[in-house]
mmCIF file as Biopython writes it, N, C-alpha, C and O atoms, coordinates in Angstrom:
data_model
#
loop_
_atom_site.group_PDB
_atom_site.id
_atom_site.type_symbol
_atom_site.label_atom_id
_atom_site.label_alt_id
_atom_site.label_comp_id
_atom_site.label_asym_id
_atom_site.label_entity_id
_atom_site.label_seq_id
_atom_site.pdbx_PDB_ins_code
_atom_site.Cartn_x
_atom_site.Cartn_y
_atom_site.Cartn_z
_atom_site.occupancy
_atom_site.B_iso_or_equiv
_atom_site.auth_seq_id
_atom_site.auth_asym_id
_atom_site.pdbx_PDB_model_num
ATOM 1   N N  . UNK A ? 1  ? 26.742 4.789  8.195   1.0 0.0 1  A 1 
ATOM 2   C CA . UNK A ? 1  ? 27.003 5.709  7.101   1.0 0.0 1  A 1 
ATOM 3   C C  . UNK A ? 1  ? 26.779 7.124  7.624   1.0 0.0 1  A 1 
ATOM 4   O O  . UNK A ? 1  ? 25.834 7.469  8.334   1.0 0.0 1  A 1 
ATOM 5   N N  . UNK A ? 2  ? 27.711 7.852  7.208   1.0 0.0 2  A 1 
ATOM 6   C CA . UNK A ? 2  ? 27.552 9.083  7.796   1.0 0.0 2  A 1 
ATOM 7   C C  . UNK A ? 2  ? 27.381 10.238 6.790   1.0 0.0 2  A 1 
ATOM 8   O O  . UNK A ? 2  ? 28.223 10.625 5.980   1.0 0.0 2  A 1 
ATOM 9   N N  . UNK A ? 3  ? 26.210 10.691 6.976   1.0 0.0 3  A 1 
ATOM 10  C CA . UNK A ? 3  ? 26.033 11.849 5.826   1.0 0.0 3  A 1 
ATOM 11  C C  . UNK A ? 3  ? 26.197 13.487 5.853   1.0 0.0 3  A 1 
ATOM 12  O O  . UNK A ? 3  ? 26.154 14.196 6.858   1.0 0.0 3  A 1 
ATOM 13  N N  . UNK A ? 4  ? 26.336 13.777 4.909   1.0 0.0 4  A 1 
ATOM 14  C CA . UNK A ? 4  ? 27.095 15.391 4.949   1.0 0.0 4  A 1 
ATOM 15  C C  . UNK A ? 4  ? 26.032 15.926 5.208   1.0 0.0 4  A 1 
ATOM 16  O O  . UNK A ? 4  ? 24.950 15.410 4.929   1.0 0.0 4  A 1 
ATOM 17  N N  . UNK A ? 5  ? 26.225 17.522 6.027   1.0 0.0 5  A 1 
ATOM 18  C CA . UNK A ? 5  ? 24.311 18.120 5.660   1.0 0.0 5  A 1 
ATOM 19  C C  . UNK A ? 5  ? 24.727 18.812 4.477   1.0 0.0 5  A 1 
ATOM 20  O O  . UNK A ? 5  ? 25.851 19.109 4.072   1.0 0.0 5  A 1 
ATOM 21  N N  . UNK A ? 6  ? 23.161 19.077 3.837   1.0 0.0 6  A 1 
ATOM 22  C CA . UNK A ? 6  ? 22.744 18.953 2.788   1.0 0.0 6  A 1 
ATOM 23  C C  . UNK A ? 6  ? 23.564 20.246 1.786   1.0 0.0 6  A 1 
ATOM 24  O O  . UNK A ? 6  ? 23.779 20.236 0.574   1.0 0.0 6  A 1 
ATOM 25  N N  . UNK A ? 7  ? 23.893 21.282 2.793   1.0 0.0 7  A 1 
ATOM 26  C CA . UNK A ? 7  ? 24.240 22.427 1.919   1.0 0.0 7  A 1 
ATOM 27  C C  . UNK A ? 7  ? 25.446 22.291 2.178   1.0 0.0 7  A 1 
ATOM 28  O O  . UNK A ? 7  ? 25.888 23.425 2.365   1.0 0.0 7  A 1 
ATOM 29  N N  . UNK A ? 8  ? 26.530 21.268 2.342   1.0 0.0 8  A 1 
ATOM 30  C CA . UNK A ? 8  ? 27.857 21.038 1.859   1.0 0.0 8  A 1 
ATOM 31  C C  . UNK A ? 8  ? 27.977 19.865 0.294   1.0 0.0 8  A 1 
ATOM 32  O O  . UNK A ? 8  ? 28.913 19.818 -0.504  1.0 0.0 8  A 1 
ATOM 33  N N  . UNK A ? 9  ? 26.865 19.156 0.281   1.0 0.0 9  A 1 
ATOM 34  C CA . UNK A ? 9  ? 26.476 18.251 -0.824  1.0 0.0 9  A 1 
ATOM 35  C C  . UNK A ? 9  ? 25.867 19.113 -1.523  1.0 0.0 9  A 1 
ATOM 36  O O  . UNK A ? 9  ? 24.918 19.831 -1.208  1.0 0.0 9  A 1 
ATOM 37  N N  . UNK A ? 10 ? 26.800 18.979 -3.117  1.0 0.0 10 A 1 
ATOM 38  C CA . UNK A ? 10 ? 26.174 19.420 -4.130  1.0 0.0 10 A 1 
ATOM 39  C C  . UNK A ? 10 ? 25.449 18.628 -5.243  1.0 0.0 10 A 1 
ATOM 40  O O  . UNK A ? 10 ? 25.957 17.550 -5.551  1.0 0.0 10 A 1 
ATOM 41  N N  . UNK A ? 11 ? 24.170 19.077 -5.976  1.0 0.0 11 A 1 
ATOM 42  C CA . UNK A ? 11 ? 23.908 18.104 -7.287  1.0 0.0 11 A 1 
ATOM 43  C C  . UNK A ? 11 ? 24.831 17.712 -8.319  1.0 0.0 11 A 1 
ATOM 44  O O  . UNK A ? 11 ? 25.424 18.598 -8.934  1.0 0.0 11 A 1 
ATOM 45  N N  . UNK A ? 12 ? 25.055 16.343 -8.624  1.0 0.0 12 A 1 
ATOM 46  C CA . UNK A ? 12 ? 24.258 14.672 -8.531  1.0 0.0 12 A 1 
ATOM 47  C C  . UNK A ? 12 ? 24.877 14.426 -7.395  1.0 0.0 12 A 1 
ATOM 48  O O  . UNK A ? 12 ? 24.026 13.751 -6.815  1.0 0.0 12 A 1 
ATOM 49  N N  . UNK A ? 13 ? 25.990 14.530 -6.506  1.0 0.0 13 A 1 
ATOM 50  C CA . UNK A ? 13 ? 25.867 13.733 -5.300  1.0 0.0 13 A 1 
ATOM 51  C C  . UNK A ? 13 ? 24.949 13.731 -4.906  1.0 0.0 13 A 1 
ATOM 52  O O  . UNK A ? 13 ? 24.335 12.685 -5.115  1.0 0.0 13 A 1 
ATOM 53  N N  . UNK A ? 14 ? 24.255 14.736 -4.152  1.0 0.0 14 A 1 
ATOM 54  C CA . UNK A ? 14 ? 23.135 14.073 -3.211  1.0 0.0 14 A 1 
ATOM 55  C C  . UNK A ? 14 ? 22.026 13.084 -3.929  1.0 0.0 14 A 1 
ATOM 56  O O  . UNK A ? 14 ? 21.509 12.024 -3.578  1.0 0.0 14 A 1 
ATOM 57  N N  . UNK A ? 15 ? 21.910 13.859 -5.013  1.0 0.0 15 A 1 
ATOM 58  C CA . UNK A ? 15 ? 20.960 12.327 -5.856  1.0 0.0 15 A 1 
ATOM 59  C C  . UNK A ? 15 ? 21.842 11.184 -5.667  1.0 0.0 15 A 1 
ATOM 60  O O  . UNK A ? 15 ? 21.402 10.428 -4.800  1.0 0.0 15 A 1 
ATOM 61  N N  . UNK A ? 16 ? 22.390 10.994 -5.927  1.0 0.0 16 A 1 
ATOM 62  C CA . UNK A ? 16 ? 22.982 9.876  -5.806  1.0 0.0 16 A 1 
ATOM 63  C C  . UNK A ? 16 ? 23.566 9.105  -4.619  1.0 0.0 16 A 1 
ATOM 64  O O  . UNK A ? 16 ? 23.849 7.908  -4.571  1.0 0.0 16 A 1 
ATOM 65  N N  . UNK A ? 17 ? 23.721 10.297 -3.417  1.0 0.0 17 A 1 
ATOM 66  C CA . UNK A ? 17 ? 23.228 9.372  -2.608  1.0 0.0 17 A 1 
ATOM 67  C C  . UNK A ? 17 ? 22.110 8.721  -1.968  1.0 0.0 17 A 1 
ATOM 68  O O  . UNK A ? 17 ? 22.184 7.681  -1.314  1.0 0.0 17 A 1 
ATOM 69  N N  . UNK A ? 18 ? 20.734 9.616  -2.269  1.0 0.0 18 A 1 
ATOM 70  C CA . UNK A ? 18 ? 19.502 9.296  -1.627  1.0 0.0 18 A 1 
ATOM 71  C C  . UNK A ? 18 ? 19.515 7.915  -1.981  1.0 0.0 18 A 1 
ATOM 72  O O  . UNK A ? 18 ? 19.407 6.873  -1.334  1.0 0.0 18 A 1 
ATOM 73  N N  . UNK A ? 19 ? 19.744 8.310  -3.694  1.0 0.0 19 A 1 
ATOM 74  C CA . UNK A ? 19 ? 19.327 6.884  -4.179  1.0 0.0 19 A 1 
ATOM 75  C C  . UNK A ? 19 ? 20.004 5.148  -3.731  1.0 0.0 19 A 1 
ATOM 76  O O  . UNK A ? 19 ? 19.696 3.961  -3.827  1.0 0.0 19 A 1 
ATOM 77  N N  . UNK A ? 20 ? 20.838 5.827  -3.332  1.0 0.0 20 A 1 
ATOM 78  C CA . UNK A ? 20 ? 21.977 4.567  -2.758  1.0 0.0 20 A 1 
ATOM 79  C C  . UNK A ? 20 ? 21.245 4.158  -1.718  1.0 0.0 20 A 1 
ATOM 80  O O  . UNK A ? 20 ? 21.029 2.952  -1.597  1.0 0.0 20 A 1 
ATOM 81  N N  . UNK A ? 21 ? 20.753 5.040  -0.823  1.0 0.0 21 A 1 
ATOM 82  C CA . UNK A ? 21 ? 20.084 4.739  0.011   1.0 0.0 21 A 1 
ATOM 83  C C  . UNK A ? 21 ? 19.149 4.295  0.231   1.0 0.0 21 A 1 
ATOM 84  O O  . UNK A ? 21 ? 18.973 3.631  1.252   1.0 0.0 21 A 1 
ATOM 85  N N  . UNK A ? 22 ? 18.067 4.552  -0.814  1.0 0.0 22 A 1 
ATOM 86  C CA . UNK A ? 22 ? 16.617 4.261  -0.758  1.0 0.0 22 A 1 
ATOM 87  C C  . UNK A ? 22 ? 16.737 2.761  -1.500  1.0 0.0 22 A 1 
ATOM 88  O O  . UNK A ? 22 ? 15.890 1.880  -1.354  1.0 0.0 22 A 1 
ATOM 89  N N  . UNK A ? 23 ? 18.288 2.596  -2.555  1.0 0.0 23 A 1 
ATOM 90  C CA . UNK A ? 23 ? 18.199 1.548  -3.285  1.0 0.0 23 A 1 
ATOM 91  C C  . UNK A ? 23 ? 18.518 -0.169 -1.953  1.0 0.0 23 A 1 
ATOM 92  O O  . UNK A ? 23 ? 18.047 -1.298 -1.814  1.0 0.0 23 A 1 
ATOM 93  N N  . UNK A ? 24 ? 19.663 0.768  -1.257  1.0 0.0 24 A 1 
ATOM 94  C CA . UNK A ? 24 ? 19.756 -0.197 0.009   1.0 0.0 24 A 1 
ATOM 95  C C  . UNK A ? 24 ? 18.522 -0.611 1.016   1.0 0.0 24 A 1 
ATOM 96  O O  . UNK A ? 24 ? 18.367 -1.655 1.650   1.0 0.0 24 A 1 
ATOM 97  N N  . UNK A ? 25 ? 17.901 0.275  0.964   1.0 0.0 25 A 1 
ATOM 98  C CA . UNK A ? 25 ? 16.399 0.040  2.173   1.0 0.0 25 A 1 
ATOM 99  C C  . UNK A ? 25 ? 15.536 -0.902 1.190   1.0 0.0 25 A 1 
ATOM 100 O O  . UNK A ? 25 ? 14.545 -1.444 1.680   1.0 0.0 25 A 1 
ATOM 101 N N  . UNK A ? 26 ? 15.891 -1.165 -0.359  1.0 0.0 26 A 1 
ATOM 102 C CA . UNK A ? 26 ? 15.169 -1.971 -1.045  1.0 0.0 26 A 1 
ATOM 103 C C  . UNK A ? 26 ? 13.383 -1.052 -0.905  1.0 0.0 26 A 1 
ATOM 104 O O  . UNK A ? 26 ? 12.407 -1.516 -0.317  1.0 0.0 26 A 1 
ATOM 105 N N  . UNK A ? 27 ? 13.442 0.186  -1.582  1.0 0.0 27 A 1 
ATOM 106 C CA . UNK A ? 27 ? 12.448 1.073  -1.467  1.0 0.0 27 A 1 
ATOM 107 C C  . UNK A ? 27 ? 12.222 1.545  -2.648  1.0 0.0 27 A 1 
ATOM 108 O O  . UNK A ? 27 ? 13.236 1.865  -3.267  1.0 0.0 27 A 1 
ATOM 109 N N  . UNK A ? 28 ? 10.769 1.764  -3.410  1.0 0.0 28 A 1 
ATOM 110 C CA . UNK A ? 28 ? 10.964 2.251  -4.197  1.0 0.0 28 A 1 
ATOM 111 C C  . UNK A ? 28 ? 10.522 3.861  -4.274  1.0 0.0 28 A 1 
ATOM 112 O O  . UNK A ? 28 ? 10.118 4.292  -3.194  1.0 0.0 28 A 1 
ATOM 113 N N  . UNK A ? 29 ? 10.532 4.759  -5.309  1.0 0.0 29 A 1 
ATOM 114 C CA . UNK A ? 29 ? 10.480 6.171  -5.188  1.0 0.0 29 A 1 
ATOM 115 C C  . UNK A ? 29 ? 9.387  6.396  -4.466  1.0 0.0 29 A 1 
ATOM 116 O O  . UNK A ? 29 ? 9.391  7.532  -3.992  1.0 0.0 29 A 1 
ATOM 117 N N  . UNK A ? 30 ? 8.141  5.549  -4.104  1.0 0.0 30 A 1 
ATOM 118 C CA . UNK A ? 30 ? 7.040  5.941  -3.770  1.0 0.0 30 A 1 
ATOM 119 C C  . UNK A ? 30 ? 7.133  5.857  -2.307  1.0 0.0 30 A 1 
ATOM 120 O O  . UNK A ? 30 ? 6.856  6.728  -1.482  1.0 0.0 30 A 1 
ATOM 121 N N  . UNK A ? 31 ? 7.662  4.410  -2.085  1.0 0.0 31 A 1 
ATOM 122 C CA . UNK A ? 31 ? 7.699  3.679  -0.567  1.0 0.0 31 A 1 
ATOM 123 C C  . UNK A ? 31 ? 8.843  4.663  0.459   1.0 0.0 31 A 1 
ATOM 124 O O  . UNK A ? 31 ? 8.802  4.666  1.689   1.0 0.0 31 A 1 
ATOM 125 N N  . UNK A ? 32 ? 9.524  5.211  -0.123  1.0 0.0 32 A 1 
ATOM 126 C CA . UNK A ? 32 ? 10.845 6.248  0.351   1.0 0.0 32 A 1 
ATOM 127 C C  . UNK A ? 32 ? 9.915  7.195  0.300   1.0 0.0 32 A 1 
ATOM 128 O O  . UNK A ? 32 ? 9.889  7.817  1.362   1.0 0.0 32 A 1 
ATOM 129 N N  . UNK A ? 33 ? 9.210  7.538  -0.409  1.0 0.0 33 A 1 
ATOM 130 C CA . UNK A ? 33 ? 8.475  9.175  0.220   1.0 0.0 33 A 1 
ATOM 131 C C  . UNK A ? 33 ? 7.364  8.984  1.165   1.0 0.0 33 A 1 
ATOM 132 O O  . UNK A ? 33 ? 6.992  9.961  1.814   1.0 0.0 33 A 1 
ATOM 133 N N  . UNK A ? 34 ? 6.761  7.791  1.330   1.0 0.0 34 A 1 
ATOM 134 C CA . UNK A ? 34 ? 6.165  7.715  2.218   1.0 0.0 34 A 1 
ATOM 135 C C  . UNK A ? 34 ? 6.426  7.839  3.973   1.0 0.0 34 A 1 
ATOM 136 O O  . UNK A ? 34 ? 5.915  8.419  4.931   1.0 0.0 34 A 1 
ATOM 137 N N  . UNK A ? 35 ? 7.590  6.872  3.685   1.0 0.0 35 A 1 
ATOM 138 C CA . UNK A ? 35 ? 8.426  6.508  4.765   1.0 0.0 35 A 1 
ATOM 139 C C  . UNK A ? 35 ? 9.526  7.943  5.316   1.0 0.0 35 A 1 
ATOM 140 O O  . UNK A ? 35 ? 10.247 8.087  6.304   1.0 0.0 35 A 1 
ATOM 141 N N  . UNK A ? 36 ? 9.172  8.919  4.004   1.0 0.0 36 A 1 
ATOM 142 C CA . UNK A ? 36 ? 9.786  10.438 5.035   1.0 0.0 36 A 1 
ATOM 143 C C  . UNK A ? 36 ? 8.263  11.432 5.158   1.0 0.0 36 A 1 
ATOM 144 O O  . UNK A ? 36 ? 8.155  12.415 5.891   1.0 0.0 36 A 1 
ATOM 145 N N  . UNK A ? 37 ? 7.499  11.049 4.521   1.0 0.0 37 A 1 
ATOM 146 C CA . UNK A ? 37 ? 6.408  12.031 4.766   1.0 0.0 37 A 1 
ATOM 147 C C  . UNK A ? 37 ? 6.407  13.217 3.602   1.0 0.0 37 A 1 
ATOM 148 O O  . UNK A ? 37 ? 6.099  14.393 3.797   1.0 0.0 37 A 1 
ATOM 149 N N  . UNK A ? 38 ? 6.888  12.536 2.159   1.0 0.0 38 A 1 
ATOM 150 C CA . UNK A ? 38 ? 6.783  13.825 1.734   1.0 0.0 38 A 1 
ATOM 151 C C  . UNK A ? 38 ? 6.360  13.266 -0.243  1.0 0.0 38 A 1 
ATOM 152 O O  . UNK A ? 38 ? 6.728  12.095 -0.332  1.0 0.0 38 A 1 
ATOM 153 N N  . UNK A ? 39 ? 5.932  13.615 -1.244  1.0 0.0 39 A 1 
ATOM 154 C CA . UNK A ? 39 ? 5.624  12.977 -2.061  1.0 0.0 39 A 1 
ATOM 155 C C  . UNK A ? 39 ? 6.564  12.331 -2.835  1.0 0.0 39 A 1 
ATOM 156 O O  . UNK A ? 39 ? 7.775  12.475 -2.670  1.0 0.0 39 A 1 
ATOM 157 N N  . UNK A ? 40 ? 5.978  11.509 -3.808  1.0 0.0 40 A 1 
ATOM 158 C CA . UNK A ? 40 ? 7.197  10.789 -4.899  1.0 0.0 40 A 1 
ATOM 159 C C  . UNK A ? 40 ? 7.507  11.656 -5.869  1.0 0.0 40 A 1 
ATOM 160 O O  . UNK A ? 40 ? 8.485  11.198 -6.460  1.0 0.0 40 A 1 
ATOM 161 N N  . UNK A ? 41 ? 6.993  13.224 -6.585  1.0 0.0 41 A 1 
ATOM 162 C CA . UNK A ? 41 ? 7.777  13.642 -7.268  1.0 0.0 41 A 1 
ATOM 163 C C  . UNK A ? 41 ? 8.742  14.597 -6.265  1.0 0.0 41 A 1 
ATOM 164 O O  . UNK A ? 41 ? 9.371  15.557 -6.710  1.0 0.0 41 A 1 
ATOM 165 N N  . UNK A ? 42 ? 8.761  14.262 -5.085  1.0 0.0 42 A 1 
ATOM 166 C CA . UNK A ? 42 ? 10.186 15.447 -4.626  1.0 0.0 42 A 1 
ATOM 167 C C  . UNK A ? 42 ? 10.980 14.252 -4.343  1.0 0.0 42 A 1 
ATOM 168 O O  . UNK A ? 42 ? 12.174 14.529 -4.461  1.0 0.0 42 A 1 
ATOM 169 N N  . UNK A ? 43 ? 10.820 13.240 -4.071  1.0 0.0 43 A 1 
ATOM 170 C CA . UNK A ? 43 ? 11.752 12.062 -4.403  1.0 0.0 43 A 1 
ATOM 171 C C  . UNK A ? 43 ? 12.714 11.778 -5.652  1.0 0.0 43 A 1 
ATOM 172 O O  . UNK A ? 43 ? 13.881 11.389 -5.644  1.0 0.0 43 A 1 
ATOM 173 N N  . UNK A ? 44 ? 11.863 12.095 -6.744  1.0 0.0 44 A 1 
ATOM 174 C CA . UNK A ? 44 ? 11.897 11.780 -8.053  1.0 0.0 44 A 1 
ATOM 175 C C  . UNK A ? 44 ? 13.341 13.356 -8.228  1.0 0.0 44 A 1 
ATOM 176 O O  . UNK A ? 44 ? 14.508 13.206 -8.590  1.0 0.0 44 A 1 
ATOM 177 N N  . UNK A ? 45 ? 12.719 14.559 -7.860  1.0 0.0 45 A 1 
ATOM 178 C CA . UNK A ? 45 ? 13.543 15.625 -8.043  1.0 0.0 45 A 1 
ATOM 179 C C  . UNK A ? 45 ? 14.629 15.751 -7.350  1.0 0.0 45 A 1 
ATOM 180 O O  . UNK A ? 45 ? 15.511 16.488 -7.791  1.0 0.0 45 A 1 
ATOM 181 N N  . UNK A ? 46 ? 14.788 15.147 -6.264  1.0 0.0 46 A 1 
ATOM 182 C CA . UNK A ? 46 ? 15.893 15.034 -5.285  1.0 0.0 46 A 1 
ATOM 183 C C  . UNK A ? 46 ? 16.961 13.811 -5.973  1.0 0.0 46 A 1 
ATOM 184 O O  . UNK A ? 46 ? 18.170 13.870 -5.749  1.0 0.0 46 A 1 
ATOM 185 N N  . UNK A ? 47 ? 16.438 12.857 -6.717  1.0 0.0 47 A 1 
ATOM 186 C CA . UNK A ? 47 ? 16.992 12.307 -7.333  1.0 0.0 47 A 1 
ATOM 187 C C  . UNK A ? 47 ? 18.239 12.519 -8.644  1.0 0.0 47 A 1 
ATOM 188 O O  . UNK A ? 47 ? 19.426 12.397 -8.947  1.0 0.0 47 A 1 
ATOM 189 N N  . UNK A ? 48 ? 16.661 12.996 -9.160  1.0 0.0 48 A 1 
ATOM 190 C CA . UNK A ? 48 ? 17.460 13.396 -10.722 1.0 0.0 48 A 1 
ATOM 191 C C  . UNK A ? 48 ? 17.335 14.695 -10.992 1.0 0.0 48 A 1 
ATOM 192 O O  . UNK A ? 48 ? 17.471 14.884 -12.200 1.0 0.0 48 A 1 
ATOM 193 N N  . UNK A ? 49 ? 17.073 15.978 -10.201 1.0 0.0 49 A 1 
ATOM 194 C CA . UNK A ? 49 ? 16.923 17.011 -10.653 1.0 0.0 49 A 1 
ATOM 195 C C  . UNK A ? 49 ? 17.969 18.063 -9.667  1.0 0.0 49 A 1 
ATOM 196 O O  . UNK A ? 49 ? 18.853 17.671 -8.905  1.0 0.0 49 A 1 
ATOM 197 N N  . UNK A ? 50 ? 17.466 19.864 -10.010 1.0 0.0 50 A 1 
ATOM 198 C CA . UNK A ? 50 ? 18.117 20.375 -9.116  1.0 0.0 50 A 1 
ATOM 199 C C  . UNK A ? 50 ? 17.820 20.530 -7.536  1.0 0.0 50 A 1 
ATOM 200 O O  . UNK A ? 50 ? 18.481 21.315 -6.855  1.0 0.0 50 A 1 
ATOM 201 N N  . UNK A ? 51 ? 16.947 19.859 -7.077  1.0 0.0 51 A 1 
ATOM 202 C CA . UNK A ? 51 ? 16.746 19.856 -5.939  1.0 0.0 51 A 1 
ATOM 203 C C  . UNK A ? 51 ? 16.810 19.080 -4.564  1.0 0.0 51 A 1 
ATOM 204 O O  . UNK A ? 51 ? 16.492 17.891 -4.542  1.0 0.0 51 A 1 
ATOM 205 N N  . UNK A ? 52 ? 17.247 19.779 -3.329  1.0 0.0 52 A 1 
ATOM 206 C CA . UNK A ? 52 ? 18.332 19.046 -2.473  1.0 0.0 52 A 1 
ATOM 207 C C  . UNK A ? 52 ? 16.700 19.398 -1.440  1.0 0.0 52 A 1 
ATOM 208 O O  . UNK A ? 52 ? 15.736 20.157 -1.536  1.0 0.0 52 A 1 
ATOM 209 N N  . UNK A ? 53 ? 17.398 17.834 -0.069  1.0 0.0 53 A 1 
ATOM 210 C CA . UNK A ? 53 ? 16.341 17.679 0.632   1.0 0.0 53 A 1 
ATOM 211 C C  . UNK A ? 53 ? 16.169 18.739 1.800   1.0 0.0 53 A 1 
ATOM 212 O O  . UNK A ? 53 ? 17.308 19.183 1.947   1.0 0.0 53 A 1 
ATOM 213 N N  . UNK A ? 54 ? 15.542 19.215 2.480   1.0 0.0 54 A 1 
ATOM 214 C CA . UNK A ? 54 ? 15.857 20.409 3.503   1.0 0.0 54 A 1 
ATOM 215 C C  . UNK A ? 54 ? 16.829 19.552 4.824   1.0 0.0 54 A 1 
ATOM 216 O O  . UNK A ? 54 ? 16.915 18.328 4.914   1.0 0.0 54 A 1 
ATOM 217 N N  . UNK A ? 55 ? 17.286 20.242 5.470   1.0 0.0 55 A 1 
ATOM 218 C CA . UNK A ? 55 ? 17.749 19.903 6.454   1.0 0.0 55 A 1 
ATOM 219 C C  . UNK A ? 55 ? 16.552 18.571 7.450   1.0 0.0 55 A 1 
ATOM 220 O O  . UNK A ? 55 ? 16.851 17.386 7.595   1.0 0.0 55 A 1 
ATOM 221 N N  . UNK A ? 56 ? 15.413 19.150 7.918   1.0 0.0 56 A 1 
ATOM 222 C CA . UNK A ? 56 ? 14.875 17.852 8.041   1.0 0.0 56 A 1 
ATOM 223 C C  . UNK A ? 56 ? 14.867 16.296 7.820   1.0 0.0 56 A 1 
ATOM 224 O O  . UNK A ? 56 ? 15.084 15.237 8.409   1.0 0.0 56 A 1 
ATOM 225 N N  . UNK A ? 57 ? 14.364 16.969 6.233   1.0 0.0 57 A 1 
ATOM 226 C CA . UNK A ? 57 ? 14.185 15.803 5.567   1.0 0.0 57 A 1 
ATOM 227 C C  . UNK A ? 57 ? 16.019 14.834 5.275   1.0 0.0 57 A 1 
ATOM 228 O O  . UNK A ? 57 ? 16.026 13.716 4.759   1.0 0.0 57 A 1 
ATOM 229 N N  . UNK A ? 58 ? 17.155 15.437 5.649   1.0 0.0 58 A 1 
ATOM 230 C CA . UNK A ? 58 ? 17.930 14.960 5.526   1.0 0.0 58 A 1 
ATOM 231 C C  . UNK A ? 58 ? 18.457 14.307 7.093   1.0 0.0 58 A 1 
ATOM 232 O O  . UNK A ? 58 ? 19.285 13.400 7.179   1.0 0.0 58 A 1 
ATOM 233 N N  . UNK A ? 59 ? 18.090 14.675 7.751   1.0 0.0 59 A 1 
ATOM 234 C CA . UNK A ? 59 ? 17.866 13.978 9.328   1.0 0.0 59 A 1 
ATOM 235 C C  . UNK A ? 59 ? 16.851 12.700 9.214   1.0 0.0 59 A 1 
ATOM 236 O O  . UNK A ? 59 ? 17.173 11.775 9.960   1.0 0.0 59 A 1 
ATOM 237 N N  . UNK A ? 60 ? 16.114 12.559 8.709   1.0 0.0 60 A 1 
ATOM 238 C CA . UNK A ? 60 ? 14.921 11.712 8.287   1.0 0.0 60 A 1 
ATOM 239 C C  . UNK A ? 60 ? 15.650 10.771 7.682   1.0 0.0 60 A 1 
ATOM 240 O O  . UNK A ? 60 ? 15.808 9.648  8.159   1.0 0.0 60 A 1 
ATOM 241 N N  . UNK A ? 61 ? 16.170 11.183 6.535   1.0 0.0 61 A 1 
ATOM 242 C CA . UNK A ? 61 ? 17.607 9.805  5.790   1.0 0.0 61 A 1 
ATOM 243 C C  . UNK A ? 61 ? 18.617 9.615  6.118   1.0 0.0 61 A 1 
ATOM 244 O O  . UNK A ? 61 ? 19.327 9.028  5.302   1.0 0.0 61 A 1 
ATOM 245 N N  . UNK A ? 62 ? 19.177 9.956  7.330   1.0 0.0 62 A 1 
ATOM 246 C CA . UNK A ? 62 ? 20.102 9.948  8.129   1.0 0.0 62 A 1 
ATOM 247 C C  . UNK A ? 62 ? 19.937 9.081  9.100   1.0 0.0 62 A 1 
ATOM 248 O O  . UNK A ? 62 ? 20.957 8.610  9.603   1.0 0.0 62 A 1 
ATOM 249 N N  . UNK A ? 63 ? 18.648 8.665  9.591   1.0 0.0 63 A 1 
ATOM 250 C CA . UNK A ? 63 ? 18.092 7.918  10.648  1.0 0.0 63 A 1 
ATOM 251 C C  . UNK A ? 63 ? 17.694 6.715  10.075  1.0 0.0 63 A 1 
ATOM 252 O O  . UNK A ? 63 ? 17.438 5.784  10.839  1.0 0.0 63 A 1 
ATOM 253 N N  . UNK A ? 64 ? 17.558 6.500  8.423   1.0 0.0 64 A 1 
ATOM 254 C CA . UNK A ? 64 ? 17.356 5.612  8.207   1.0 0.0 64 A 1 
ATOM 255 C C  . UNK A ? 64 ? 18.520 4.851  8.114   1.0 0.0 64 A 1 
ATOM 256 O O  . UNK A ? 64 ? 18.271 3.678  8.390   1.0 0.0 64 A 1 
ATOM 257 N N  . UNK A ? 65 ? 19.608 5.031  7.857   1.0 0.0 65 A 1 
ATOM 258 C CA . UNK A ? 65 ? 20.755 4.493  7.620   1.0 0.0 65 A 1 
ATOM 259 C C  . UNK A ? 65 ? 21.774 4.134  8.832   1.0 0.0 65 A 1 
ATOM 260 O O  . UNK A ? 65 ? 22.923 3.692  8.841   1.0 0.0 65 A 1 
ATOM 261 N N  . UNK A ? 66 ? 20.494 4.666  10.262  1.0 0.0 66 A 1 
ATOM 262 C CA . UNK A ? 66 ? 21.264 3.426  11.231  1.0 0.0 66 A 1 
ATOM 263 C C  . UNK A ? 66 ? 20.474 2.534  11.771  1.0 0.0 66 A 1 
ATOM 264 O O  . UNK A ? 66 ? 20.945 1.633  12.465  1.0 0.0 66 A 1 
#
């Protein structure tokens, strides 16, 4: 799967793809923030809110998906 960086993805795509993603790794909001190093409400906001993951953190879910 190949993902866009982050500042060509706009909100709900990128929510919606984390979530595709985190839903495929069979993860839940908590176990996905662990597994990038960062808490479950920026999980939670990256999800359903206005906020997109930094470039990092989108290398981080990028690596999970090979």
């Amino acid at each position: 799967m190949t993902i866009k960086k982050p500042l060509a993805i706009k909100q709900p795509e990128v929510g919606q793809l984390i979530r595709k993603v985190r839903l495929l790794a069979g993860l839940t909001q908590e176990q996905f923030a662990a597994t990038l190093g960062v808490i479950y409400s920026t999980i939670n906001r990256w999800e359903n809110g206005p906020s997109k993951p930094s470039p990092l953190a989108m290398e981080k879910i990028e690596a999970l998906c090979k």
